[in-house]
C-alpha positions as a Python dict, from the first residue, in 0.01 Angstrom:
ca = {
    (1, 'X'): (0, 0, 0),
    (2, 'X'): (-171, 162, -313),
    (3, 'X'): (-271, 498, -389),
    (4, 'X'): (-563, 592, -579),
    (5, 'X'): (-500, 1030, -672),
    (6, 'X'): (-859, 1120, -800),
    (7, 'X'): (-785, 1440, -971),
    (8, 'X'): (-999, 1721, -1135),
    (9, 'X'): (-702, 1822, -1342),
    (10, 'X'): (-631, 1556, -1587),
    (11, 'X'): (-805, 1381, -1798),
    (12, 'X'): (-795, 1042, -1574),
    (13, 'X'): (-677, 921, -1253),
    (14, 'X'): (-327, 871, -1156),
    (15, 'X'): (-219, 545, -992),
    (16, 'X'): (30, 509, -754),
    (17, 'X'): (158, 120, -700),
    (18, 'X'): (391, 18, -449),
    (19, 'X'): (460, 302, -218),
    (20, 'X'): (858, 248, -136),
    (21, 'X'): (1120, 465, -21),
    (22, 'X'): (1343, 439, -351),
    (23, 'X'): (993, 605, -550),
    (24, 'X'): (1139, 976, -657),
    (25, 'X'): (740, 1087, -743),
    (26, 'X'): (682, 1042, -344),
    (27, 'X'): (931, 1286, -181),
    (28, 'X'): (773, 1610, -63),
    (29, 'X'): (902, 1874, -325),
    (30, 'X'): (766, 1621, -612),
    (31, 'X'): (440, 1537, -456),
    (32, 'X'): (356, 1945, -340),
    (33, 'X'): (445, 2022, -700),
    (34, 'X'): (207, 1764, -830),
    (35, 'X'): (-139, 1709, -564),
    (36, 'X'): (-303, 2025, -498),
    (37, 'X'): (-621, 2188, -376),
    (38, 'X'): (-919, 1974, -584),
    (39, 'X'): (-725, 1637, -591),
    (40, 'X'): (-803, 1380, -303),
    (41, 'X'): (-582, 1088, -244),
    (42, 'X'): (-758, 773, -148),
    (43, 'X'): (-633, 466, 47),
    (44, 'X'): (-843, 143, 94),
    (45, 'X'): (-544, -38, 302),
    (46, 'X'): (-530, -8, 700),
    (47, 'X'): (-171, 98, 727),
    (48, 'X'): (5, -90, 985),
    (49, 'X'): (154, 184, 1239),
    (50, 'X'): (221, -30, 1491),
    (51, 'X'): (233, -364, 1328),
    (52, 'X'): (589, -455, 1423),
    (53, 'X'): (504, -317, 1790),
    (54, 'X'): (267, -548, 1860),
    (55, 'X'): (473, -866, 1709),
    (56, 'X'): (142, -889, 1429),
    (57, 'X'): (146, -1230, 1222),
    (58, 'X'): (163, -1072, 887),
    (59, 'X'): (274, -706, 955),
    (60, 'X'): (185, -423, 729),
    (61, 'X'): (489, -259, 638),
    (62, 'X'): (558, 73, 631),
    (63, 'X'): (659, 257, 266),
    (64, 'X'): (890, 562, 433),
    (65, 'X'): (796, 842, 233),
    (66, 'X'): (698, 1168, 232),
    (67, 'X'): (300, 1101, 161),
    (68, 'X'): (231, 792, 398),
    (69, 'X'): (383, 996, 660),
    (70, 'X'): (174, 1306, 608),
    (71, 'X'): (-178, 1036, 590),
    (72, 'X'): (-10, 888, 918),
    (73, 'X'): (-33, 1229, 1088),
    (74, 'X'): (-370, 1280, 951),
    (75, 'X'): (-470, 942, 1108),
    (76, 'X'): (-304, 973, 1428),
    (77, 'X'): (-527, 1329, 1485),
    (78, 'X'): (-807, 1027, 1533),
    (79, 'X'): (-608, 682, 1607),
    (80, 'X'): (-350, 694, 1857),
    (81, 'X'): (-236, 328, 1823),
    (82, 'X'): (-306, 145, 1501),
    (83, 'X'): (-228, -242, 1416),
    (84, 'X'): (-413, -552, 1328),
    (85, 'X'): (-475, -642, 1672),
    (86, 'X'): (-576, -341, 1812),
    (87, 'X'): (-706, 1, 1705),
    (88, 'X'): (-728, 262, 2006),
    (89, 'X'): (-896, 611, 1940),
    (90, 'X'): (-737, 983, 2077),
    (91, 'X'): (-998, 1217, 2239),
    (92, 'X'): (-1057, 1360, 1905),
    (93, 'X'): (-1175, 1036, 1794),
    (94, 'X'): (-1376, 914, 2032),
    (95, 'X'): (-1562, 1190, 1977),
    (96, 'X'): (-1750, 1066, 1717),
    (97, 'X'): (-1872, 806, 1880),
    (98, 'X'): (-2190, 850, 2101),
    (99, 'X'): (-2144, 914, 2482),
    (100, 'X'): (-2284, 540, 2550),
    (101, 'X'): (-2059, 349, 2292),
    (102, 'X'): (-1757, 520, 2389),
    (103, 'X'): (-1618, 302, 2701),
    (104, 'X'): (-1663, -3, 2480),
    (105, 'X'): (-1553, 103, 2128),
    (106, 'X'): (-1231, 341, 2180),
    (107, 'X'): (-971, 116, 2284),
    (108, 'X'): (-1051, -238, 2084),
    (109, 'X'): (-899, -583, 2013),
    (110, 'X'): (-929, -778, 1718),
    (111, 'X'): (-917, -1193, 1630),
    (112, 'X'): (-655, -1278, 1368),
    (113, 'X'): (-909, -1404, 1144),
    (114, 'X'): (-1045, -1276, 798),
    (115, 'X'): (-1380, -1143, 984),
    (116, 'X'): (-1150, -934, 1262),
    (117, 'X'): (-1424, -974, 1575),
    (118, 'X'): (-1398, -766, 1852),
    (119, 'X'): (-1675, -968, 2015),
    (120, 'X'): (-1658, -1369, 2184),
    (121, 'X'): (-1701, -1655, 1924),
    (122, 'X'): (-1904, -1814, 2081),
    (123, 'X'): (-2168, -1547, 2097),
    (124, 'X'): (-2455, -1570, 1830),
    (125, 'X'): (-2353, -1228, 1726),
    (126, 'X'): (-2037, -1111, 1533),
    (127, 'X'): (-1887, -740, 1568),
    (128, 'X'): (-1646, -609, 1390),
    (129, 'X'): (-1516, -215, 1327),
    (130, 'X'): (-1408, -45, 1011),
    (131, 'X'): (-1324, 351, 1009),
    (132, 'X'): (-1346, 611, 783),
    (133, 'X'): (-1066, 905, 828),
    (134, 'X'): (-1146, 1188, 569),
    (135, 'X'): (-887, 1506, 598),
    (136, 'X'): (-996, 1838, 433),
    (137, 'X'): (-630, 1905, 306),
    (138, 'X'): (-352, 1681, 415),
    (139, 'X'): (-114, 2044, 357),
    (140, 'X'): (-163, 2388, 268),
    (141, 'X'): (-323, 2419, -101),
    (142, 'X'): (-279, 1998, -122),
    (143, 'X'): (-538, 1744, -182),
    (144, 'X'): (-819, 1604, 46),
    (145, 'X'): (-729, 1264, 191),
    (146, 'X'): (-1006, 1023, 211),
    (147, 'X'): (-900, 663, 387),
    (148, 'X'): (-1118, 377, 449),
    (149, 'X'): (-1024, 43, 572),
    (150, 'X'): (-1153, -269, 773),
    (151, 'X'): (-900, -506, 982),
    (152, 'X'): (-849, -751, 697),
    (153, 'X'): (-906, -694, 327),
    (154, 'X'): (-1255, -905, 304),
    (155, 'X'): (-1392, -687, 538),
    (156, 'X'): (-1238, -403, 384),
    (157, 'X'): (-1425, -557, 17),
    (158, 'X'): (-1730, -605, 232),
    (159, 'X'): (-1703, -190, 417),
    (160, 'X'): (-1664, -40, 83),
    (161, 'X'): (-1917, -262, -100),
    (162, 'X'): (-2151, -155, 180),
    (163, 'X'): (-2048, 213, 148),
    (164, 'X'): (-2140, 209, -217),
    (165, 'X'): (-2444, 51, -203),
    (166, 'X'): (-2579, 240, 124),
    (167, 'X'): (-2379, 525, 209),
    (168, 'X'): (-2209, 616, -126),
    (169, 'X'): (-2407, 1030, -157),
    (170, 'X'): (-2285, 1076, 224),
    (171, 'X'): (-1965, 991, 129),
    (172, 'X'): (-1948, 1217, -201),
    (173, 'X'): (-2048, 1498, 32),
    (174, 'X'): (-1748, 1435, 315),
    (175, 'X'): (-1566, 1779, 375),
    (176, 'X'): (-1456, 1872, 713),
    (177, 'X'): (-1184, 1671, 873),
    (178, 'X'): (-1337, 1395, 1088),
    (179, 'X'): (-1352, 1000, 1175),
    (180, 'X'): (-1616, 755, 1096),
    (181, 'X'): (-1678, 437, 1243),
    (182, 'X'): (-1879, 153, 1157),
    (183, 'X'): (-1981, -121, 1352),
    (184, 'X'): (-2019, -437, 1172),
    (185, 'X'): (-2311, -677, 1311),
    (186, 'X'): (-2462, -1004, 1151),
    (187, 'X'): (-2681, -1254, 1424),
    (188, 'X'): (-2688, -1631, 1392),
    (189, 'X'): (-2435, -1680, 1126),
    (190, 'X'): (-2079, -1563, 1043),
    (191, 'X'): (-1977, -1243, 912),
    (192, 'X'): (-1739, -1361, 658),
    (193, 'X'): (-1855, -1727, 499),
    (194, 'X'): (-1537, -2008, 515),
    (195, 'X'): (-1475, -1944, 139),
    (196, 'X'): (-1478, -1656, -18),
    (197, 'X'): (-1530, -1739, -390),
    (198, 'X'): (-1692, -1594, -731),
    (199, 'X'): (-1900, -1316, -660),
    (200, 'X'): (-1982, -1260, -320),
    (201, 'X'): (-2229, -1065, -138),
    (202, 'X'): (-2138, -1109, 203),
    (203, 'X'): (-2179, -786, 322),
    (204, 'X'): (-2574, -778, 194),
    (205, 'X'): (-2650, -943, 526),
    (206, 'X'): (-2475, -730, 734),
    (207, 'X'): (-2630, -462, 936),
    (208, 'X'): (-2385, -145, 988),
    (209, 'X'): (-2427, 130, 1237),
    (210, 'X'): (-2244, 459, 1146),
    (211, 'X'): (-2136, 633, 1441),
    (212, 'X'): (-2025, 1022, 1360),
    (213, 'X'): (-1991, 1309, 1549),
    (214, 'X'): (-2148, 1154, 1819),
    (215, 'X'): (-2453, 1058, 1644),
    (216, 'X'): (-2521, 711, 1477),
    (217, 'X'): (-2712, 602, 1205),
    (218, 'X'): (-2806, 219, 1122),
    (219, 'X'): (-2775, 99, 754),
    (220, 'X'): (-3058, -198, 786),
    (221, 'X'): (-2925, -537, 530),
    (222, 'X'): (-2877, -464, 168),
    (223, 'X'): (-3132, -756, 80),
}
């Protein structure tokens, strides 16, 4: 896992690589003394909560300090069960989802593939989820946490490329605490090509529904 700290105080951002539980900088008495009100840490990786639970290929470990745990409690106000093969939403979350979506996206299953489907193969089209958890203040006077991930990391590239490109002013403008979720859709062909090479634009065929606070909103193709 890597942090991104974007803050307002210093003259750049401040990298954090490697989360582990030897890093001094990541108890709590270092990292209160250091993130406060106007800094938001950002995390692009799904964090893998209950990875070993569900016996996942290629578990996401967890780093055992102070700050993943306090973005863990953020996400579990939203996610109640979180691996790579299945993502189930609390009440809280699935209420951002609209009344007629919310049977069939709260509790879902992924493939073990790079494109993550949560719908048959065989079907001409492809669904997959990515979420958006944004907290107003992960503590007291601390820093905003803004976390946004896909099931595998090429449909993570693909959600955040789509996110700049079509969403990026709604996402400058996040601040309440809340969940996001996007459903992924591309007809006739696959989501993710075989090979993923050079400079890809993938995700400029994909059409993405935003689904928040019960409301949703469809970003048409990027083309």
């Amino acid at each position: 896992m890597h942090l991104l700290i974007d803050t307002q105080r210093e003259p750049c951002d401040v990298v954090i690589p490697g989360l582990n539980t030897d890093a001094s900088d990541l108890t709590e008495k270092s990292v209160r003394s250091r993130l406060l009100t106007g800094d938001v840490v950002l995390t692009s990786t799904r964090l893998g909560i209950d990875d070993v639970t569900d016996k996942v290929k290629t578990p996401v470990l967890p780093g055992c300090n102070w700050l993943e745990a306090t973005v863990i409690e953020l996400w579990h106000r939203y996610i109640s069960h979180c691996s790579r093969k299945r993502v189930e939403l609390t009440e809280a979350g699935v209420k951002a989802l609209p009344q007629r979506h919310q049977a069939r996206l709260a509790n879902l299953e992924f493939s073990d593939t790079d494109d993550a489907l949560i719908s048959d193969r065989r079907l001409k089209t492809r669904r997959t989820v990515a979420y958006i958890i944004h907290g107003e203040s992960l503590w007291t006077g601390g820093p905003r946490c803004l976390s946004i991930f896909g099931m595998s990391g090429t449909v993570t590239l693909g959600f955040l490329s789509v996110l700049a490109e079509r969403w990026s002013a709604e996402l400058r403008q996040l601040t309440r605490s809340e969940i996001i979720i996007a459903e992924i859709v591309r007809t006739g062909l696959s989501l993710i090509p075989a090979s993923v090479q050079g400079f890809p634009n993938y995700w400029r065929y994909w059409d993405v529904v935003i689904y928040r606070s019960g409301a949703e909103t469809v970003l048409p193709q990027d083309m």
